[in-house]
N, C-alpha and C positions, 0 to 999 in steps of 0.2 A: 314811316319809312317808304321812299320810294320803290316800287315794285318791279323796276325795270331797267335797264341801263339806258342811258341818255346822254351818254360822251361819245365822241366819232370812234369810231373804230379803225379809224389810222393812227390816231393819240394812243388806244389803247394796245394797236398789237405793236409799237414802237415803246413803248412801256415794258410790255412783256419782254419783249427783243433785248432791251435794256436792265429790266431785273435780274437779279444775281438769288432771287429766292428761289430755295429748294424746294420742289414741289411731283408730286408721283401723280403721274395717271391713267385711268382707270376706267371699266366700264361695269356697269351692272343694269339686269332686268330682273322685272316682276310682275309675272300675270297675276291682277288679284282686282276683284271688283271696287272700284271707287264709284260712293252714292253721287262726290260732289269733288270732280278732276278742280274747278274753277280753287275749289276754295283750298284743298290738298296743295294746288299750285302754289298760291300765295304763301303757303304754310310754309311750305317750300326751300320758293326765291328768300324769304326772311332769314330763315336759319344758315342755306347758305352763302351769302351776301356777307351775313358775319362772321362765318368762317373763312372769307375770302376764298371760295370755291368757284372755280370758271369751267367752264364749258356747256354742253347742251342737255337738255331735256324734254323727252317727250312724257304727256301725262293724257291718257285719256279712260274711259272706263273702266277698261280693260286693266290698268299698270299703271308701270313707271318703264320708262325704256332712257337711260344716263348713259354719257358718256363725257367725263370729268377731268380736272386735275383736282389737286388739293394742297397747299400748302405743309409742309413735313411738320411744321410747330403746330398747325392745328389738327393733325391726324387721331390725333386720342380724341379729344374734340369732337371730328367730325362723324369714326366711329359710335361715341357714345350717343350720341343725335339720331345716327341709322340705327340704334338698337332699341331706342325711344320710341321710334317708330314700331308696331307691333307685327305689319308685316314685313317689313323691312330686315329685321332681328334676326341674325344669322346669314342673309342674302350672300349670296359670291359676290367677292368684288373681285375682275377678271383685272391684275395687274398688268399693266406696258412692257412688255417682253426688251423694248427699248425706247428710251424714256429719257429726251435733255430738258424737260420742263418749261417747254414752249409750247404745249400742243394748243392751248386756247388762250385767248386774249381777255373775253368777257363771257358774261354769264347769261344764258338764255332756256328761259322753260315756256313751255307752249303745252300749249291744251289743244290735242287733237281727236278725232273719230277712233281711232285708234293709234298704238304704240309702234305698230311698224304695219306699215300702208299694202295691205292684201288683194284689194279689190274684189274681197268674197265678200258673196249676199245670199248664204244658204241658214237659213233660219235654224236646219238640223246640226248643224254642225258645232261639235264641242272641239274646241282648240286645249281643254286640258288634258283629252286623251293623246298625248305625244309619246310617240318612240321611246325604244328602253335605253337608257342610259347607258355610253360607256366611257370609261375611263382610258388613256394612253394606250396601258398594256392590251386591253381587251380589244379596243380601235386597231390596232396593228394586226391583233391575232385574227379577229373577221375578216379585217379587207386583206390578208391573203389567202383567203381561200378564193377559188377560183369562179366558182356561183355566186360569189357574191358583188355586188351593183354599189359603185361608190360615188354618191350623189352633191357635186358640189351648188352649194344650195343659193351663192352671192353671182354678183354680178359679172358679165365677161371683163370689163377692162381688171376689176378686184383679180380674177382666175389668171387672167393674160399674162402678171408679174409673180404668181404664186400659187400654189397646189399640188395636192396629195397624189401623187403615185395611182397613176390607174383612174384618176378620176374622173366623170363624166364632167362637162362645164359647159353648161346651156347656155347658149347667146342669147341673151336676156340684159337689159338695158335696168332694168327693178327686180325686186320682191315678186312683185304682182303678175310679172307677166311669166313671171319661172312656175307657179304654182302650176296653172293649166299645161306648160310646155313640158315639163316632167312629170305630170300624170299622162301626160300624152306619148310620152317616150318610154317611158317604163310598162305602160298598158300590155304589151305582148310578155311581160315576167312578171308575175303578178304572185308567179310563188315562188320567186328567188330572196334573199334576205336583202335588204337594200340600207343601206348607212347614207347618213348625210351627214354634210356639217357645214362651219360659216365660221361667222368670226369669233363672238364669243356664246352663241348657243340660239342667241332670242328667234331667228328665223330661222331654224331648226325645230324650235317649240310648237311653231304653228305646221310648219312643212310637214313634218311628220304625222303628226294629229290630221292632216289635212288628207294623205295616202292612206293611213288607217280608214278615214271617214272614205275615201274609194275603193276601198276593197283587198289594198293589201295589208297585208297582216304580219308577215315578220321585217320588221321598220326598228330602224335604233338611229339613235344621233349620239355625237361626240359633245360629252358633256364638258360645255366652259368652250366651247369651238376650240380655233386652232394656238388663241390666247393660253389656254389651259392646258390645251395638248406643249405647246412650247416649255412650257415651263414644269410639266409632267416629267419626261423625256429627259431631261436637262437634268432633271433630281432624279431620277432613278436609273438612269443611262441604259434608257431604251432605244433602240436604232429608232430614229428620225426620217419618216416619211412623207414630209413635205415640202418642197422643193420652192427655192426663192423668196418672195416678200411678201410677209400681209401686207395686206394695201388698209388703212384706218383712214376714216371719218373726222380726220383734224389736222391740223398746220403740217403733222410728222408728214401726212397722207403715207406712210409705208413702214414697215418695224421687218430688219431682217432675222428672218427664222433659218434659212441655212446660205452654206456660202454659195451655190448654185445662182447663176444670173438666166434664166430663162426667157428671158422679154426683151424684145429691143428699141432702140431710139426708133420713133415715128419719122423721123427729119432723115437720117443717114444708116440706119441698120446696124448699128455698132451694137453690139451687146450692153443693156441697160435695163431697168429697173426699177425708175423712179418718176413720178408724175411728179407732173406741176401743172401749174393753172396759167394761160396765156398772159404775156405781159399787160396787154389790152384789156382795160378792164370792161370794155363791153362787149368783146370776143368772153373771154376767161373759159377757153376752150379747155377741158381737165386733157393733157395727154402723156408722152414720154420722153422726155429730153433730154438726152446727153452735157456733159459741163462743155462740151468741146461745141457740141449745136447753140448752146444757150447763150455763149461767145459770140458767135458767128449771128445770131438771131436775134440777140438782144433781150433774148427769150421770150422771143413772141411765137407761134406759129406760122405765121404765113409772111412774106414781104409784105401784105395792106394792113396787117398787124402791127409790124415794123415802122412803117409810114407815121403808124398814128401814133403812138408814143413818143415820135417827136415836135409834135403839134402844139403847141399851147395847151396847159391845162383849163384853161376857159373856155378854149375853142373845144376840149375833149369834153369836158362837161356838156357844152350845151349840145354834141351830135349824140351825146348819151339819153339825153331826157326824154323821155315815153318810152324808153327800150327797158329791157329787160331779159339779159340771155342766158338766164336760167341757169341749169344745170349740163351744158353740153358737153359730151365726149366726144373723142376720138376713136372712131372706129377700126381701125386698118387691122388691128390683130383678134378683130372678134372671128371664135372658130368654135365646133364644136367639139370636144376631146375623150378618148379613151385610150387610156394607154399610154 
């Protein structure tokens, strides 16, 4: 069996686009030591390939870090596979708060340094000493008290569409660069209780662990992030303190958790809330665009955006070849926030 996907991925997310199969998705992590990520992988891609299971995976020493769909006929299936698995066995799977079973196209697992990219190199540092866990009810009842420090632990554009009541929201572009910027901001309360959270827990797992490893000591995170909290809240009809969109890591890029529009169009200021990726695919600037901008734009960003999406697709190919533009955001509503 081939161990990789090998059809274009405009066949395949015109497929997806086009299927009428029911399918839930999902994300799950697990810190746990892997002798041999390579081979774990392969083991992997195999069982879910047959399950027709899409989306991405990271695998490295440390874990597994998913985030999936899965076909509804093979859900018993798929569960019975993850419990076969011996660390796997019991694992949260953080359900799609909102969910039309498009989120991914094809299947991709990689084998990396780690499960979500840190940039620590401190040899004493144990990432399984993490924050105390809490559940909905308990998250609500700490962050309003008044001493305490609510640390949102994702990226500014993720924060810019969505978040908790009172939260701090570091202008942080990764993972990696919030770790030092938030010990560097929290450094002057070192004895207030501090809560964090994300999306569905996994950089929370290390954030936390990471404050304890500096010196604070009453640290807790929102277990299941704000995936778990949505769906917490909902079933036990706890007032709801998070205001706007999760922002997700797949086609949805957003799942609304209240009806509050906090964010607006990048293009024209209109109150908005949802990203897209520039029409340009060697722009594919991630930012926020209105249906009314996207009309008028073509949904591209910029007018030289605009230009080029009417060019010849030969001719857009070939000013594409040796580029590669990554992962770009749009900045304009990066801030930092309390309150």
């Amino acid at each position: 069996m081939i161990l990789h996907n090998r059809i274009n991925r405009d066949v395949l997310k015109a497929a997806m686009q086009a299927s009428q199969e029911a399918r839930r998705t999902l994300s799950f992590y697990k810190y746990h030591q892997l002798p041999d990520p390579h081979a774990f992988r392969d083991y992997m891609y195999e069982a879910y390939a047959r399950l027709g299971v899409l989306g991405r995976v990271y695998i490295a020493r440390e874990g597994v870090n998913a985030q999936i769909s899965v076909p509804e006929h093979h859900w018993t299936a798929f569960k019975g596979w993850m419990d076969s698995v011996d660390f796997l066995r019991g694992v949260r799977l953080n359900i799609a708060v909102e969910d039309d079973g498009k989120s991914f196209f094809k299947l991709k697992i990689k084998v990396r340094a780690k499960i979500v990219a840190d940039g620590l190199d401190d040899a004493a540092f144990d990432s399984s000493q993490s924050g105390t866990h809490l559940d909905a009810a308990a998250f609500n009842e700490i962050t309003s008290r008044p001493e305490t420090l609510l640390v949102d632990m994702r990226n500014h554009y993720e924060s810019e569409v969505g978040h908790f009541e009172g939260a701090i929201c570091p202008d942080v572009d990764t993972f990696r660069e919030s770790l030092p910027v938030v010990v560097e901001m929290l450094a002057p309360y070192r004895d207030r209780p501090v809560v964090m959270y994300c999306t569905g827990g996994i950089r929370c797992e290390k954030a936390s662990a990471w404050l304890r490893h500096n010196g604070f000591q009453d640290v807790y995170q929102l277990d299941g992030g704000i995936i778990q909290y949505a769906r917490q809240v909902q079933a036990e009809g706890l007032p709801n303190k998070f205001k706007g969109t999760n922002f997700v890591f797949d086609e949805r890029l957003g799942e609304r958790i209240s009806g509050e529009i906090i964010a607006h169009c990048h293009q024209c200021g209109t109150p908005y809330d949802h990203h897209v990726n520039c029409r340009n695919v060697a722009c594919n600037l991630l930012f926020i665009q209105c249906p009314s901008c996207a009309e008028v734009h073509e949904g591209c960003c910029s007018p030289a955006c605009q230009e080029v999406i009417h060019l010849p697709e030969d001719l857009q190919r070939e000013r594409r070849k040796g580029t590669d533009p990554g992962i770009r955001i749009f900045s304009k509503g990066r801030i930092t926030r309390k309150g």
